[in-house]
N, C-alpha and C positions, 0 to 999 in steps of 0.2 A: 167737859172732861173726856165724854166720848170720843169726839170729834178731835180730840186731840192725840191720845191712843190710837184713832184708825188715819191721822196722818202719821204717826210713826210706823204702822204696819207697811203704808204704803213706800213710804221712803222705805226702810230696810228692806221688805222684798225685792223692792227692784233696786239694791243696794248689790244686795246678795245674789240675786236667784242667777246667776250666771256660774253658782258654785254647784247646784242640780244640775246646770245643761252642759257642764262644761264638754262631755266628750262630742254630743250633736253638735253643739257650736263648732268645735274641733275640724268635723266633719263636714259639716254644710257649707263654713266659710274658708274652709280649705288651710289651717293653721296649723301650729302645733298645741296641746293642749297648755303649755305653757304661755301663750301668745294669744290662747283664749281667757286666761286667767286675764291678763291685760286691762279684759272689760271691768272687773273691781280694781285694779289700780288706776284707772284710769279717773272714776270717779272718786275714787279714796284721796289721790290726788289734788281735785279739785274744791273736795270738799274742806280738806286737809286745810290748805295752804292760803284759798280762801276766806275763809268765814273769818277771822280775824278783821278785816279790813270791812268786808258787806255790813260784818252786824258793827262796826263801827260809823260807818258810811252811815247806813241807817238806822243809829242810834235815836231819833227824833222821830221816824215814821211807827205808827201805832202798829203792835205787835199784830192783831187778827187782821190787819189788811196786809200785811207784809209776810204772813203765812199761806195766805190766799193767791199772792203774785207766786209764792214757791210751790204750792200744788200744780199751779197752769202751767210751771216749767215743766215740772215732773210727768204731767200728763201729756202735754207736748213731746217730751223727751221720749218716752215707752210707744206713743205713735210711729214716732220717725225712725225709732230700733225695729221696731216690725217689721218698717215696711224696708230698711233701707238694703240698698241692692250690694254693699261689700261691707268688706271690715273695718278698712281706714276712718267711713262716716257713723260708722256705730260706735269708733272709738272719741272721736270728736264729739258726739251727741251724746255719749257719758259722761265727758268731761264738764259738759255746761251744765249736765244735768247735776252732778258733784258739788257745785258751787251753789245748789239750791237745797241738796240734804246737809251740805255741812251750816248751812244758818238755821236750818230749821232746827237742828242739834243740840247747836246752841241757845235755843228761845226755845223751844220747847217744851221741856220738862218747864222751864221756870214760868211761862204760863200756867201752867199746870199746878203749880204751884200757888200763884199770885191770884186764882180764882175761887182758891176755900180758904177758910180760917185757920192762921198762923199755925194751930198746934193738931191742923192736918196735913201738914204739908209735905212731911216723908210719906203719909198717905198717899197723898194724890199723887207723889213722885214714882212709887213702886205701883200705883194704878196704871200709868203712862206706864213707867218701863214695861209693864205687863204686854202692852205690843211688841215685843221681843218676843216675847213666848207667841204668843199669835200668830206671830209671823213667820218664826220657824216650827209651829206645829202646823200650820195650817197652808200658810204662803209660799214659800218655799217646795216643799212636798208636794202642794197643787199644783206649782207651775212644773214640776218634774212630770208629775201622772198629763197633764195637761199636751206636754213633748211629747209623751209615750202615744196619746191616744192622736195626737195631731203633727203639730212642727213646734220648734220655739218662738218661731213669728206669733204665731195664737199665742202663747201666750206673754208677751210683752204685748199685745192687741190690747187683750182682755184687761193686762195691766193698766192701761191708759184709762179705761173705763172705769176701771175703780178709782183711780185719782183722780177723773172730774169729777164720779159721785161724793169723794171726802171733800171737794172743793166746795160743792155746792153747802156739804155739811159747815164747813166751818161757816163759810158766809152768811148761814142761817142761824145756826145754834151760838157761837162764840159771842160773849160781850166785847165791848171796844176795850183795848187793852194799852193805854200809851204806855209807851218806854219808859222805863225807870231806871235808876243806876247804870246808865250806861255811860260807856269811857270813849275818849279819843283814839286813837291808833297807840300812839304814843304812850300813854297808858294803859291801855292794855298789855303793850311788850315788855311794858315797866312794872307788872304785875310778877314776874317769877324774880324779877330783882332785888324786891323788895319784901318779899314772903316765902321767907324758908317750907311752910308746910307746903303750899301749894308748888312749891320746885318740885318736892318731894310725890305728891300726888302726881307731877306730867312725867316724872320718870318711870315710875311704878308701872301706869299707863301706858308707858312706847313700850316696852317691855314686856306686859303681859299681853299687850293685841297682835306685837308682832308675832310674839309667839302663838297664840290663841289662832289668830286668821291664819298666820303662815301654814299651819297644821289643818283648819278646816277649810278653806280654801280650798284643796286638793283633796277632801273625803270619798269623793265618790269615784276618783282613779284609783285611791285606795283601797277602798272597798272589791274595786272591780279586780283589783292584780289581785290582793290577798284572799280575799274571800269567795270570788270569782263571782260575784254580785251582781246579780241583773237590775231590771229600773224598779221593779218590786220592792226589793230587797231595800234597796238605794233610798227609795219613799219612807220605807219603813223607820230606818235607820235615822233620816233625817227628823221623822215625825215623836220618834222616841226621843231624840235630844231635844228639840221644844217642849216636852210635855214635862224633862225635866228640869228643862229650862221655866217652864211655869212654877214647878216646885222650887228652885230655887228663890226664884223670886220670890213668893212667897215667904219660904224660912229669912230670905236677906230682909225681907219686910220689916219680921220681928226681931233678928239678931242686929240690923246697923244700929238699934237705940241704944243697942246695951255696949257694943263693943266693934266701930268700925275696923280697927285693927284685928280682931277676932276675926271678924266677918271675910276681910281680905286672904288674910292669911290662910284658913281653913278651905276655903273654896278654892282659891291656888293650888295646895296642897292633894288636893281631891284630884281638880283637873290633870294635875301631873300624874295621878294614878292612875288615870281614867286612860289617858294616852298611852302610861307604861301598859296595861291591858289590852289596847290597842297591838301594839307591837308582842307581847307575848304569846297572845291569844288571838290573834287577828285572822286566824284560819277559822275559826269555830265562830258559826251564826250567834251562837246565846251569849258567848264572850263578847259579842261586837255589840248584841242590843245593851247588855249590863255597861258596858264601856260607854255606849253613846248617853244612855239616860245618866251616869254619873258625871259626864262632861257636862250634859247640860244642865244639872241639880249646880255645878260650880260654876259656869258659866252664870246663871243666874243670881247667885252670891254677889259676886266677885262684881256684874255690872251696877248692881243696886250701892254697894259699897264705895267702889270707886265715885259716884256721882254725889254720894252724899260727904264723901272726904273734899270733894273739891266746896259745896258748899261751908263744912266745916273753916278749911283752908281761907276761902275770903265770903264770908257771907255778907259783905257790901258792897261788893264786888261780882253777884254770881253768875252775873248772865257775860262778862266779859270774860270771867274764871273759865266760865265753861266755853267759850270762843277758844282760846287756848287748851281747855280739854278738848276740844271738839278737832285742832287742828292735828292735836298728838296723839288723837284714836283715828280718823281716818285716812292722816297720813301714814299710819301705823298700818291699817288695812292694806291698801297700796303696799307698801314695800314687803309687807307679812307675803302679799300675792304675789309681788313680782320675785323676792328670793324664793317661796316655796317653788315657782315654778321652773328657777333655775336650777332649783335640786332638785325638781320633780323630772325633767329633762335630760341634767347632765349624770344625775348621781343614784334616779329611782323615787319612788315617793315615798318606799317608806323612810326616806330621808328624812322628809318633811314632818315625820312625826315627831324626829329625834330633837330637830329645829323647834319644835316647838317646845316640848320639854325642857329643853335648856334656859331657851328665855322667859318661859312659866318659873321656875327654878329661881335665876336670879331675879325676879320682881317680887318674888314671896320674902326672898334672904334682905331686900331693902326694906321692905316693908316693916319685916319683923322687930331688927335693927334698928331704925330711924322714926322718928317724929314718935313718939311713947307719949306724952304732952297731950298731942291732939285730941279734943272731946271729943264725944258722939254730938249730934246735933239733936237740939227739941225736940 
């Protein structure tokens, strides 16, 4: 279970941490900060559009050796971003790198799963997602202070190191895992045809990531225009939204048994306050930390929620369900970063907050609305 948690820290930092560096990247590789944003659509992309087709490809290869082939890309990939001499090969070496977080996405959690007994298995799900919190309290925010005290090269280095040490982890600690329930291509695309709840779970999804990323994606220009926020400040801010990012998770722990549509909706709800606080109060320091530790108590919610709807949605089906989740949260990532950055550019950033709001807003109104039916899961 460990070793599976510190491969999802490792993949989402180096998923994300390009949303700490954005202005240095900006800077160093001579872009606009819009055009550094790139670097999460690029893999978002990859991840996105991919994994549908990999984890079907390799439906028959046993899950811990085909987790182990996506750590060595991962640590390969954080290599050649450190060292690489321009922008165009950082954005190609994201993009391959995208195509090894969006399978992992999808197999994942559901190892995580398939390694304790049946009536722990939201357990061990919101233990995994627990590296979300990790990651943005801890990974994230280090590789910010990391830039301050050094360059960004250090720390995409240092990333690299930590993903062959998880590699070495899985290979040692993970039982053999063969593939189970897994679908053809074909099948899988035939999965929202055929399954109203789960339509209903991959909209909800594009919806609240574009909005979610679209908005944090661009937090620390943010920060920097409104608040006039140094890399301190920026650390802080980030390290406060993981911690309540670990509280959420937690509360979504014990709220998805009782009421996944609660669970969704209320954390939604939150996040859109959290951002309206943002933009009200977004002059004032103590406004900004209340603001970010609320966004991340709903962001925590809301991702534990979502993941156990899609198992609800086809639990015979979950590890191709979540291929299709996988493809409509980060290609959701991607597009959240490529329009925040074109409102971050053409129109200001505190754009981007507004952008996010709106589409937090309509994912909550479908939610609320639609699939009432659906159980909570075991």
């Amino acid at each position: 279970m460990a070793a599976i948690t510190a491969s999802l820290f490792v993949f989402l930092t180096t998923e994300l941490m390009p949303i700490g560096l954005l202005t240095p990247l900006s800077e160093s590789l001579d872009v606009s900060v819009g055009v550094a944003g790139l670097m999460v659509t690029a893999q978002g992309v990859a991840a996105g559009l991919g994994v549908p087709f990999i984890v079907a490809w390799t439906r028959h290869v046993n899950r811990r050796r085909l987790l182990t082939a996506l750590l060595a890309v991962l640590a390969a990939g954080n290599l050649v971003t450190s060292l690489a001499p321009n922008y165009p090969l950082i954005l190609g070496t994201r993009l391959l790198m995208g195509f090894a977080s969006g399978v992992f996405w999808a197999i994942g959690v559901s190892m995580a799963m398939r390694i304790v007994p049946e009536h722990h298995a939201n357990r061990a799900a919101a233990v995994v997602m627990s590296g979300i919190s990790i990651a943005t309290v801890v990974g994230i925010p280090l590789g910010t202070l990391l830039e301050g005290a050094g360059n960004w090269r250090t720390t995409f280095l240092i990333w690299a190191g930590l993903s062959a040490l998880v590699w070495v982890a899985v290979a040692c600690t993970l039982p053999s895992l063969p593939s189970t329930n897994a679908v053809s291509v074909r099948e899988v695309f035939g999965l929202p045809v055929t399954n109203a709840p789960l339509r209903t779970v991959l909209v909800m999804v594009v919806l609240f990531v574009l909005g979610h990323f679209g908005a944090y994606t661009f937090i620390r220009p943010y920060l920097e225009d409104r608040a006039s926020a140094g890399v301190g400040f920026v650390t802080v801010a980030l390290i406060v939204f993981g911690i309540g990012g670990t509280i959420g998770n937690f509360i979504g722990g014990q709220t998805v048994v009782k009421s996944l549509r609660g669970s969704f909706v209320a954390g939604s709800l939150l996040l859109v306050a959290a951002l309206a606080m943002l933009l009200a109060l977004g002059t004032h320091t103590a406004a900004v930390i209340a603001a970010m530790a609320l966004w991340g108590i709903a962001f925590g919610v809301v991702q534990l929620s979502q993941i156990n709807t899609t198992l609800a949605a086809a639990p015979d089906t979950f590890e191709a369900a979540m291929s299709l989740n996988t493809m409509a949260y980060n290609t959701c990532i991607a597009l959240g970063a490529l329009i925040g950055g074109l409102f971050a550019d053409h129109t200001g950033v505190t754009s981007v907050v507004w952008f996010g709001i709106a589409l937090v807003a309509l994912a909550v109104t479908i939610r609320a609305t639609t699939g009432r039916r659906t159980p909570p899961t075991a």
